[in-house]
C-alpha positions, -999 to +999 in steps of 0.1 A: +408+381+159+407+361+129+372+348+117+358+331+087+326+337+075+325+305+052+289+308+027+285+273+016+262+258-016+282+279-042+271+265-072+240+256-064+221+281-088+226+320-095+205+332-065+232+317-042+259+328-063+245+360-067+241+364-027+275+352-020+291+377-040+272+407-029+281+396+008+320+387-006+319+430-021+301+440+010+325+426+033+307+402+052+318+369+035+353+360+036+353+320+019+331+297+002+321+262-008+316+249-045+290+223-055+308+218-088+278+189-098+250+214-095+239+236-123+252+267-111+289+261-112+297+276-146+278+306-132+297+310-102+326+303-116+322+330-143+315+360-109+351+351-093+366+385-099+392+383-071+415+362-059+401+376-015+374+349-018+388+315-007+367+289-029+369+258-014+351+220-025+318+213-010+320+180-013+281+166-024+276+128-022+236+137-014+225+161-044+226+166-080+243+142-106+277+121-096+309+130-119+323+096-118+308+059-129+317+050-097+282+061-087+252+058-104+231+085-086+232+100-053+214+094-019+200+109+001+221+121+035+203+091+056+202+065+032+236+076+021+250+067+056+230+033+056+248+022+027+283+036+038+273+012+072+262-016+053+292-016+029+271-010-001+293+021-010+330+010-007+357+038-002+373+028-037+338+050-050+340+073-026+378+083-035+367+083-075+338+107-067+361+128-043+387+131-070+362+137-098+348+169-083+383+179-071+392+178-109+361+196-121+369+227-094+411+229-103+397+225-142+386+260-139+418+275-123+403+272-087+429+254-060+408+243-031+415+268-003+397+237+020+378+209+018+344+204+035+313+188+023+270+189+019+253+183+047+281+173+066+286+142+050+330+142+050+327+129+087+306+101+081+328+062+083+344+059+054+342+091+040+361+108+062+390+089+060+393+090+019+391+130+026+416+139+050+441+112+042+442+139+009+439+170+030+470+156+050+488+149+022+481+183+003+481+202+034+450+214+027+425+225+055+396+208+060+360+222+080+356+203+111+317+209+124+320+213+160+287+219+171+273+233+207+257+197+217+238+218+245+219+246+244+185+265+254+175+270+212+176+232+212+152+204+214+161+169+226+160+154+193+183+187+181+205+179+210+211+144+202+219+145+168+247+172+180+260+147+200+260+125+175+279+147+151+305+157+183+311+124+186+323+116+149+342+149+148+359+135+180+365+097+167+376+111+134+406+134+151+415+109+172+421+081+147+430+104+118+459+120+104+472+153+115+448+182+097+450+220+093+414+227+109+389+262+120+391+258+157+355+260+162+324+263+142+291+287+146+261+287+123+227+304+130+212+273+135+228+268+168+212+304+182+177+298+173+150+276+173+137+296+141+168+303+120+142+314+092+135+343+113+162+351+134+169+389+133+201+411+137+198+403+176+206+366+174+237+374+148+249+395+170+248+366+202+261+343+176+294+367+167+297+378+208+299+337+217+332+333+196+365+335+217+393+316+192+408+326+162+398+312+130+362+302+140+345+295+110+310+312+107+288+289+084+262+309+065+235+297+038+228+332+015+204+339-010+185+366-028+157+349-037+129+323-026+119+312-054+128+280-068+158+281-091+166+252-112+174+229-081+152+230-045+171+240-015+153+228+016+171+262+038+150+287+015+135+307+036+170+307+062+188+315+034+171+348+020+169+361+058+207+353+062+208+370+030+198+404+046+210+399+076+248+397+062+241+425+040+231+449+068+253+476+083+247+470+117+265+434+107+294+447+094+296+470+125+297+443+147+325+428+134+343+460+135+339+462+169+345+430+180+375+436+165+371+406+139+394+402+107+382+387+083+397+358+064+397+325+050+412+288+056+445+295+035+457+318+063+454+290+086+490+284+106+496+246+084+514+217+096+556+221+098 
C-alpha cells in the first residue's frame, strides 16, 4: 500500500533540515514541506541530493518575513483568520504572497511535488480558494488535513477544533474545483494526549489504523531542542519524532505492514 510520510517545516532551520534528511537516507520519510521565508531554506536547499524526496511548498502566512509588499508582516494563525473574516486581508494579497513563495521554491530548481501550508492555514476562507484554483490548474496535489474529529486521546476542546477543521476540509471540496488529494491524513497528534512522549507503541497504532492508499503521515522531526535561529513551539514533539522515525523497529513496521513508500507526484492525477 502506498503511504506518505510527509516531514513538514523544511526550511525552518538546520536542525529540521538535518532531521529530515537523516529520516529521507534512513528510509522513513518519503516527502516534505518548504518554508522558503525562514532562514533555513538556503540550507535545506543546499542537502537535496536526490531527486526520491518530493519537496513540496509549505505555504506560511503565520511565521517569519512575507516575500511580497502585499503584506507587511505576518499574523499570527488566530488573528490571521480574524482578518481573513473581517476582510482586512483581501485574496488579491493572498495570491501575491502565494505566488511569491512559489517563485522563491522553483528559483532553486525545486517544482512543487504539492502544495500544503503552516498550521493549516490553505483551508481557511479565502485562502483556500486562491490555492487550489492553482493546484487545479497545474494539476498539482494539494494536502487535505482530514482529521479523526473523535477519539479517546482527545479532550472536548481537541475534539471541537477537529470538527471545526472537518468541516472546512468538507465545505472546501464541496465548493471547489476538482483536486489531486492524499486520501486520508494521520499525525501523532491524533494517537496521544502527550505527543511529546509518545513512544514506538503509539507509532505503531498510528501506522496499524491506516487502510487507504496514499494516506499521508504528517511528521515534525528534529535533532535538536535547542533554539535555532527561529522558535518552534512542537520542540520537544519534534526531537521524540525524531528518534522515533529513526528507529529500526519503525522501519520494520512498515515492512510488514506491507507499506511502500512514496510521495504526492505518484498520486493517480485528474484525466
Amino acid at each position: 500500500m502506498e503511504l506518505i510520510i510527509n516531514a513538514d517545516d523544511f526550511g525552518l532551520n538546520e536542525s529540521v533540515n538535518d532531521a529530515i534528511m537523516d529520516c529521507h537516507h534512513h528510509g522513513s520519510v518519503s516527502s516534505a514541506s518548504m518554508m522558503v521565508n525562514m532562514p533555513g531554506f538556503d540550507h535545506a536547499c543546499s542537502l537535496l541530493d536526490d531527486e526520491l524526496l518530493g519537496v513540496g511548498l509549505h505555504f506560511n502566512l503565520t511565521e517569519g518575513e512575507p516575500l511580497s509588499p502585499a503584506f507587511r508582516r505576518l499574523l499570527p494563525r488566530n488573528r490571521l483568520l480574524l482578518a481573513l473574516l473581517t476582510g482586512e486581508i483581501t485574496q488579491s494579497s493572498i495570491e501575491q504572497e502565494f505566488l511569491a513563495q512559489l517563485s522563491r521554491l522553483r528559483a532553486e530548481g525545486i517544482k512543487p511535488s504539492h502544495i500544503d501550508s503552516h498550521q493549516h492555514i490553505h483551508i481557511f476562507p479565502g485562502v483556500f480558494r486562491v490555492v487550489s484554483e492553482y493546484c487545479a490548474r497545474e494539476n498539482i496535489a494539494l494536502r487535505i488535513p482530514w482529521t479523526p474529529p473523535v477519539s479517546k486521546y482527545l479532550g472536548l476542546g481537541r475534539s471541537l477544533s477537529r470538527l471545526g477543521l472537518n468541516y472546512l476540509n468538507w465545505y472546501n471540496i464541496r465548493r471547489g474545483p476538482a483536486l489531486v488529494t492524499n486520501s486520508a491524513f494521520v499525525s501523532i497528534f491524533d494517537i496521544t494526549k502527550t505527543p511529546g512522549e509518545a513512544d514506538l507503541g503509539a507509532y505503531l497504532e498510528m501506522l496499524s489504523g491506516i487502510e487507504t492508499a496514499f494516506t499521508e503521515v504528517m511528521v515534525h522531526p528534529s535533532k535538536s531542542g535547542r533554539v535555532e535561529q527561529v522558535k518552534t513551539s512542537i520542540t520537544d514533539i519534534s526531537t521524540n519524532e525524531y528518534e522515533m522515525l529513526m528507529s529500526e523497529p519503525f522501519l520494520a513496521a512498515l515492512s510488514a505492514g506491507q507499506f511502500t513508500l512514496t510521495d504526492y507526484r505518484t498520486i493517480p492525477t485528474r484525466d
